[in-house]
N, C-alpha and C positions, 0 to 999 in steps of 0.2 A: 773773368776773375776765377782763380782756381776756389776749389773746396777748401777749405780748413776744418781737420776735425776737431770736436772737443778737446779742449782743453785748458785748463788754470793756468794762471800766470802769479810769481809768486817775485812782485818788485821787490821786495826784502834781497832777492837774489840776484838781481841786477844789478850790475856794476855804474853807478855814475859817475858819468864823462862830463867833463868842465868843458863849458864853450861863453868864453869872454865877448862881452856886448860891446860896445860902443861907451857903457857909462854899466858898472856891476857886472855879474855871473850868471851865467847861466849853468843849471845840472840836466842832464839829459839820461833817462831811464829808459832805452828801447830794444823795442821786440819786433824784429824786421822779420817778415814772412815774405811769399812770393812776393804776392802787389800789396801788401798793405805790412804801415809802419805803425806803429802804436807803441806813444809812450809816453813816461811821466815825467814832466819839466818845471822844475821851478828858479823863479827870477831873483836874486837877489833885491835888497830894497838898492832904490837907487837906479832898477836895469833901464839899458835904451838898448836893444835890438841896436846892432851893428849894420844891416841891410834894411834895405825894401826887400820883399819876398813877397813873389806872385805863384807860391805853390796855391794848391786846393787845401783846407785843411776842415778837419770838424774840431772845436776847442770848445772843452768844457772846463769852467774854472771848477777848482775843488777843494781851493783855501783861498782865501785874500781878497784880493782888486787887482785888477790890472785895466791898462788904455790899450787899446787898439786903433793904430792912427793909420789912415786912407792916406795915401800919397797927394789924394782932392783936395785934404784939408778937414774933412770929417773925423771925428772924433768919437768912438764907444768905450764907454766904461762899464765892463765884465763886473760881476762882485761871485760870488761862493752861488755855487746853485746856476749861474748864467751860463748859456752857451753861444758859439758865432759857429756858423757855415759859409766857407766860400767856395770855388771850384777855379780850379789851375787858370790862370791868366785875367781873373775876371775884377781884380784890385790890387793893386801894391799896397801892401801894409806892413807894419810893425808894431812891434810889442813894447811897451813903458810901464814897469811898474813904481811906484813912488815907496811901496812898503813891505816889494815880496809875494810873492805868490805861487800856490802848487796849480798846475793845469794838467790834463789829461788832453792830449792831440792824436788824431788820427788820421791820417793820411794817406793814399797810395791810389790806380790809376781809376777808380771808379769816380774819384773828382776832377778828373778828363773833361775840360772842356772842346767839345769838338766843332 
């Protein structure tokens, strides 16, 4: 993974990009460097994720609730304060939120599963 020097990030100044779910909206806040993505997401109430996605991600809720569904059938609900860890390939999941939610994601190749 390359260096990154210090430095602030000032979401206020990032432009949000609409990415429509399966059921609601999604807004997407990101700051793509070499290997790593980092950015802030929130679900409208109502969202269903439009995919299974088997990226890596680290997810910190930072408003709301949200579900995180396994493709198995397993079921976790996030609340404000909660975080989940996966790495690339290792579950198909998706996002549902019923009321909304801001989340912070990070991702890029150091969740390489090899």
């Amino acid at each position: 993974m390359s260096n990154i020097s210090f430095q602030t990030i000032n979401w206020d100044a990032i432009e949000k990009a609409i990415h429509p779910g399966e059921t609601g909206i999604s807004f997407w806040q990101t700051l793509q460097l070499e290997e790593l993505r980092i950015r802030i997401v929130e679900y409208s109430a109502g969202y269903l994720a439009d995919h299974w996605c088997r990226k890596g991600h680290i997810v910190h809720c930072l408003e709301g609730s949200f579900d995180s569904e396994l493709q198995n059938g397993d079921t976790f609900t996030l609340t404000r304060g909660m975080t989940y860890v996966v790495s690339d390939n290792l579950s198909s999941h998706r996002s549902r939120s019923a009321n909304g939610v801001k989340l912070l994601i990070i991702d890029g190749n150091f969740l390489k599963n090899t």
